[in-house]
C-alpha positions in Angstrom: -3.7 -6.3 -9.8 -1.5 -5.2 -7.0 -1.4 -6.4 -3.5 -1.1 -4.4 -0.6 -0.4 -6.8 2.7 -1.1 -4.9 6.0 0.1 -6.6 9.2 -2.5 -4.8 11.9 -1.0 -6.4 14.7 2.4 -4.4 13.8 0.8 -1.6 12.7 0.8 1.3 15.6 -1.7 3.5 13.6 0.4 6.5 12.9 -1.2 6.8 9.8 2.0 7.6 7.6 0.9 5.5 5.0 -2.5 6.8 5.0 -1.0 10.6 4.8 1.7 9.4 2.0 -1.1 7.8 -0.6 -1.5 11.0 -3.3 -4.2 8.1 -5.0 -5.9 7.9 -2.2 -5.8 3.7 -1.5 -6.3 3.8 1.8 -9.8 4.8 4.4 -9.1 5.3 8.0 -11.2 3.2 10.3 -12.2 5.3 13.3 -13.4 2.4 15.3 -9.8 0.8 15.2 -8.3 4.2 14.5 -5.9 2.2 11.8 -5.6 2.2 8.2 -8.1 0.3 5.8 -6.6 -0.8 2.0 -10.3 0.3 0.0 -9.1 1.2 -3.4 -6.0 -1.4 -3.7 -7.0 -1.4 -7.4 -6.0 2.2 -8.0 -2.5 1.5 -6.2 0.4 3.0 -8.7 3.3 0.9 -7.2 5.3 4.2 -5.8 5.5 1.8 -2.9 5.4 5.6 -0.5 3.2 3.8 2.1 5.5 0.8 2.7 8.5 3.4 3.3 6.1 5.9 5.1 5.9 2.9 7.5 8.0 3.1 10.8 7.6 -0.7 12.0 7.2 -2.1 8.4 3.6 -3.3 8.6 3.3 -2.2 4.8 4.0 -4.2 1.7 3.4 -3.3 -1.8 3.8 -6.3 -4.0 3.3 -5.3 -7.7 1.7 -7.6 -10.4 3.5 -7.7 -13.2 1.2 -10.3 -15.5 0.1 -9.0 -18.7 3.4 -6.4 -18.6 4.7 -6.3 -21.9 8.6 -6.5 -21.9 10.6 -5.9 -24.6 13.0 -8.2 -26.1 16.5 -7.8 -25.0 19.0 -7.0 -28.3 
């Protein structure tokens, strides 16, 4: 499964990432009025959140066990 690392001290709550996720990864917490990764298992790797970002407090890091990769000829 994916990971999705979000640095709240960096993040200013702007909430580009939450208004860039067409899967819908993300819930806004009112109380903190920041984003909350909910759904990190329905993340598709378009990595639009992390460049959404304006201080870089996204990071998409994509799991790539169990990809099948074909040999090289």
């Amino acid at each position: 499964m994916n990971r999705i690392e979000l640095d709240f001290e960096a993040c200013t709550g702007c909430g580009a990432c939450f208004d860039s996720c067409f899967v819908n990864v993300f819930r806004w917490d009112d109380g903190a009025g920041k984003p909350v990764i909910a759904y990190v298992e329905d993340c598709v790797e378009c990595n639009k959140c992390e460049l959404a970002c304006p201080v870089e407090a996204i990071r998409v890091i994509p799991d790539y066990a169990g990809v099948y990769w074909p040999p090289v000829i």
